[in-house]
PLY file of the C-alpha trace (Angstrom):
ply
format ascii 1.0
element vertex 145
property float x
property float y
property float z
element edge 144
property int vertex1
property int vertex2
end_header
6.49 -7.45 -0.51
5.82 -10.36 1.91
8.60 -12.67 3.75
7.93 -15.34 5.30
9.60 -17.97 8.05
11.47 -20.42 5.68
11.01 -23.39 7.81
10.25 -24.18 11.71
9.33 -27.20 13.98
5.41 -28.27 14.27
4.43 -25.45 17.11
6.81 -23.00 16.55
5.73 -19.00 15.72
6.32 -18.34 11.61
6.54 -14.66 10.91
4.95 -13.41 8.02
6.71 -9.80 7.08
4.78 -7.46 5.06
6.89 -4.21 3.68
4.60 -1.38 2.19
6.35 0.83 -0.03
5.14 4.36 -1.37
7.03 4.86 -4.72
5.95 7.99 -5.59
6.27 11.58 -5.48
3.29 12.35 -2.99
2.93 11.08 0.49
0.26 8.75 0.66
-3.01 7.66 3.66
-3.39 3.85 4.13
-6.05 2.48 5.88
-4.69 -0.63 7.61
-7.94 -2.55 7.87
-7.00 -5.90 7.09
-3.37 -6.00 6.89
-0.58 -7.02 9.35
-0.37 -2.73 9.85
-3.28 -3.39 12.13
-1.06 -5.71 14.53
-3.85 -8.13 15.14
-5.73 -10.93 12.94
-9.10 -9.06 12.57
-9.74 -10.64 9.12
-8.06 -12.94 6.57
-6.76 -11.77 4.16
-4.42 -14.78 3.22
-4.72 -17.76 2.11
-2.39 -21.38 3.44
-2.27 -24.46 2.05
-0.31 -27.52 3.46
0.76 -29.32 0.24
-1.80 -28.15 -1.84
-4.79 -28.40 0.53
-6.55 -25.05 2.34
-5.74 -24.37 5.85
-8.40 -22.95 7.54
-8.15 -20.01 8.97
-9.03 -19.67 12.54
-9.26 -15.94 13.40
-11.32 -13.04 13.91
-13.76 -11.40 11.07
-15.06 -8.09 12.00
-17.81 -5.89 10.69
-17.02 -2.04 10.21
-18.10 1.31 10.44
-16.70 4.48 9.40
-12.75 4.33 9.89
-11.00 6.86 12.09
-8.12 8.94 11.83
-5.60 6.68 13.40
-6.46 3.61 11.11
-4.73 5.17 8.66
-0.39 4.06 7.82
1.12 7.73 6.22
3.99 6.91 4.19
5.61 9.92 2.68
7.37 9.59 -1.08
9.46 6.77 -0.79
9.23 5.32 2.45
8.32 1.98 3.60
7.16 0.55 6.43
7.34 -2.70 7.89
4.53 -5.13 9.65
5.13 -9.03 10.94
2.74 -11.32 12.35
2.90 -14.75 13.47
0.87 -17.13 11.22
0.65 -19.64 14.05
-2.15 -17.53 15.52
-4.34 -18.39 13.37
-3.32 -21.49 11.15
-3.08 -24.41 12.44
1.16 -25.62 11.47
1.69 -28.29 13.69
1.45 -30.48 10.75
4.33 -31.24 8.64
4.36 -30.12 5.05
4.96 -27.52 2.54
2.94 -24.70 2.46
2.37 -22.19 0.71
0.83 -18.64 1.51
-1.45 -16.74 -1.31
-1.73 -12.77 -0.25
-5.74 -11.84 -0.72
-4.31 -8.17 0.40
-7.13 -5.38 -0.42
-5.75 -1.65 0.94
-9.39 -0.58 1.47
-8.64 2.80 1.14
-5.72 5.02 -0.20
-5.63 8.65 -0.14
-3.13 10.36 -1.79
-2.26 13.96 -0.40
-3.38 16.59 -0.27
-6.47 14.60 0.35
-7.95 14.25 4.15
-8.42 11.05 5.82
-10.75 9.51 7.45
-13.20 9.48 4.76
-16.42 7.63 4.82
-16.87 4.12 3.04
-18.52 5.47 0.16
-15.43 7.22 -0.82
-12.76 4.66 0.15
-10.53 4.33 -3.02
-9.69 0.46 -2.46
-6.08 -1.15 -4.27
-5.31 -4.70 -4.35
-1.35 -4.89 -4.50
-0.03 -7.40 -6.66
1.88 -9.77 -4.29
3.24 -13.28 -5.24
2.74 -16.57 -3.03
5.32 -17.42 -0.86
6.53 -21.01 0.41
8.14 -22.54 3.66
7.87 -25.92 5.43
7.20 -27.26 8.46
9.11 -30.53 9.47
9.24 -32.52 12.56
12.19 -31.59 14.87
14.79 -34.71 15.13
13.60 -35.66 18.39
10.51 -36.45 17.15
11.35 -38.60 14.05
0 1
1 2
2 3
3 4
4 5
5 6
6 7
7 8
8 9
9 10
10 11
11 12
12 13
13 14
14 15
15 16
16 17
17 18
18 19
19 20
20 21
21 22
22 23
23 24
24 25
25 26
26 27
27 28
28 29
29 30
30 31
31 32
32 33
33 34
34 35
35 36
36 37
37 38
38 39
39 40
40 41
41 42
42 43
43 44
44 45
45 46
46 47
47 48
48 49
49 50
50 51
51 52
52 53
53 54
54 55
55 56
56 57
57 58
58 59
59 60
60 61
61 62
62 63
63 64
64 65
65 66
66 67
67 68
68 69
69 70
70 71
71 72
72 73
73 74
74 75
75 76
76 77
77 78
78 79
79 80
80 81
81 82
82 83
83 84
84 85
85 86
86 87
87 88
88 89
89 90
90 91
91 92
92 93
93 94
94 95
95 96
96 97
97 98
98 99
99 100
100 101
101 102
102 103
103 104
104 105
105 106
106 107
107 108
108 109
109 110
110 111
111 112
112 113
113 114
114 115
115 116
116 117
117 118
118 119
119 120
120 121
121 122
122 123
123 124
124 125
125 126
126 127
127 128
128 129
129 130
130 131
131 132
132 133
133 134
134 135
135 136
136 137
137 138
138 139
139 140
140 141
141 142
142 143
143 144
């Protein structure tokens, strides 16, 4: 599920809030490469328009090898965890408008247990969450009307 900043000045941070939920009966290995769970923009995987045109996205892409241990999220059944980022740090929103946010979220690998993480790329079991768009709008404080 993704939140986001309903509205802010031109300039100010908007949090985007990603919750990751296991629903089922096994606990569950994420690997956070490119999601919020990685705290850092190291690839998008959003995308923003400003009333209905892209926003280009100004951050890092980087190239991988073989993922480690610790970039992996466990969630055990039923438990949920909770990222935020700030959108600002890599989207330009200093210009007023609505805009509108389009997840493009691919878990690139999910290991259910008892399976043992890492595991190489070849046998990464990828899932692309179903997440809706969500909306918010940047408008210029009073003082600057």
């Amino acid at each position: 599920m993704w939140r986001v900043t309903p509205a802010a000045a031109p300039g100010q941070p908007v949090a985007l809030t990603l919750r990751l939920r296991n629903p089922g009966p096994a606990a569950v290995s994420v690997l956070t490469w490119g999601t919020p769970f990685e705290e850092a923009w190291l690839q998008p995987f959003l995308e923003v328009q400003r009333d209905g045109q892209p926003v280009p996205y100004g951050g890092a892409s980087v190239k991988r090898g073989d993922p480690t241990a610790d970039e992996y999220l466990r969630l055990a059944p039923q438990q949920s965890r909770t990222a935020r980022l700030d959108l600002t740090e890599v989207f330009d929103l200093t210009v007023p408008g609505r805009y509108t946010v389009t997840p493009r979220l691919v878990l690139h690998d999910v290991a259910a247990a008892p399976s043992r993480v890492p595991r190489p790329r070849a046998a990464h079991q990828p899932q692309s969450p179903v997440c809706a768009p969500v909306t918010f709008v940047v408008a210029p404080s009073p003082a600057a009307r």
